[in-house]
C-alpha positions in Angstrom: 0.0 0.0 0.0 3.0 2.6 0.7 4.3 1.3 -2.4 1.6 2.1 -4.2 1.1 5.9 -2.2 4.7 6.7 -3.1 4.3 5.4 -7.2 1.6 7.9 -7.0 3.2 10.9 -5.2 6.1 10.0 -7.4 3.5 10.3 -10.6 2.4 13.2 -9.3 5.5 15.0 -8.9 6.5 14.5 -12.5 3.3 15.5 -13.6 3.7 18.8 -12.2 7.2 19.5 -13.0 6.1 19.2 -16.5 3.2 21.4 -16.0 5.8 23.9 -14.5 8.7 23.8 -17.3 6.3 23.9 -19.8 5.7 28.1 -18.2 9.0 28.4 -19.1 11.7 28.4 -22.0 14.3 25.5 -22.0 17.0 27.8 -21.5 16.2 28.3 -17.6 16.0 25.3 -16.9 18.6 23.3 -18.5 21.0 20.9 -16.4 18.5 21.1 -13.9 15.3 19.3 -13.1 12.3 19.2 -10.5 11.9 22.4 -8.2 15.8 23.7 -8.2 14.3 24.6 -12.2 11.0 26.3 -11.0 12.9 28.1 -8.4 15.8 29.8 -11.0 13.0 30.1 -13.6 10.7 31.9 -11.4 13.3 34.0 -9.4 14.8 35.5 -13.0 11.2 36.1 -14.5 10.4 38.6 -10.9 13.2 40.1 -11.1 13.2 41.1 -14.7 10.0 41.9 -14.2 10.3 43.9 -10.8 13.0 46.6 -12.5 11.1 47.2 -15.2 7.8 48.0 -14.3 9.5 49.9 -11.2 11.1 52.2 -13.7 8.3 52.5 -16.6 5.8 53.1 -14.2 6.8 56.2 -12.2 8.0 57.3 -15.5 4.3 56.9 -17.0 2.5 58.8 -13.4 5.0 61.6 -14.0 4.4 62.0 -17.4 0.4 61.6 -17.0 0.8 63.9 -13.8 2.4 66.8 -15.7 -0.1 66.4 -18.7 -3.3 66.7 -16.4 -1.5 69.7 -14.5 -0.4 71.3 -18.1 -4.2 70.8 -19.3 -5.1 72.2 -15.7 -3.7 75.3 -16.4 -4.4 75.7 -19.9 -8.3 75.2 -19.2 -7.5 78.3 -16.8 -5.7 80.8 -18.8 -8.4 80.1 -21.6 -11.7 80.1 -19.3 -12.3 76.8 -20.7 -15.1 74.4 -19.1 -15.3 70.9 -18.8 -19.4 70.1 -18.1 -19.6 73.0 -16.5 -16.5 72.6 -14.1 -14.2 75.6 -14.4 -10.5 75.6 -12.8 -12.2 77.6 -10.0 -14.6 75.2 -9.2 -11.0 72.8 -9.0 -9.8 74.8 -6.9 -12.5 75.3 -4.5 -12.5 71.1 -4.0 -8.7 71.3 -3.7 -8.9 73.6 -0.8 -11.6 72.3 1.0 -11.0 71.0 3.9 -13.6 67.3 4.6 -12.2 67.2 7.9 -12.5 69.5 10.4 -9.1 69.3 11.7 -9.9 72.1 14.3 -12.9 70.3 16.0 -11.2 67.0 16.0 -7.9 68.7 17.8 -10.6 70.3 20.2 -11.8 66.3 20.7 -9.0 65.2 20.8 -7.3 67.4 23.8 -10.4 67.0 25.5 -10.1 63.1 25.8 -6.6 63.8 26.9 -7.7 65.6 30.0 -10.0 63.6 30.7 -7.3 60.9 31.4 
């Protein structure tokens, strides 16, 4: 019966090692077999992969960032409207304030007394 457990588990193994290599080119993986394989092919694909999008992606938010403030203040030097949203109505959200920080400081020394 353990005999027959361990063919299995042993089946089992090589089934998924295939399953693995086949995520990955032949050149990863050749010399070695079984999980050392999976472990070099996975560790170079994150770090390829980690650098990369690091590096493209602030690049892309600072790029979109300066876009969105260049068409921010092109809309205001040309009174342009965007339904009905002007720059002032921009910065009337940017400046307002949905916490009253004030109050809460007030709450907050209050509880501290009360200590």
């Amino acid at each position: 019966m353990t005999k027959q457990m361990e063919e299995t588990a042993a089946e089992r193994r090589a089934y998924v090692d295939q399953i693995r290599a086949s995520f990955y080119p032949e050149e990863a993986d050749r010399g070695k077999t079984g999980r050392t394989a999976f472990r070099k092919g996975l560790a170079s694909v994150d770090n390829s992969q980690e650098g990369e999008a690091g590096y493209s992606s602030l690049g892309i938010r600072t790029i979109i960032a300066c876009l969105i403030f260049a068409v921010f203040v092109y809309c205001d030097q040309k009174q342009i409207s965007f339904h009905q949203y002007k720059a002032k109505d921009v910065w009337k959200q940017i400046e307002w304030n949905p916490l009253p920080l004030e109050e809460l400081q007030e709450t907050i020394k209050i509880s501290f007394k009360q200590l």
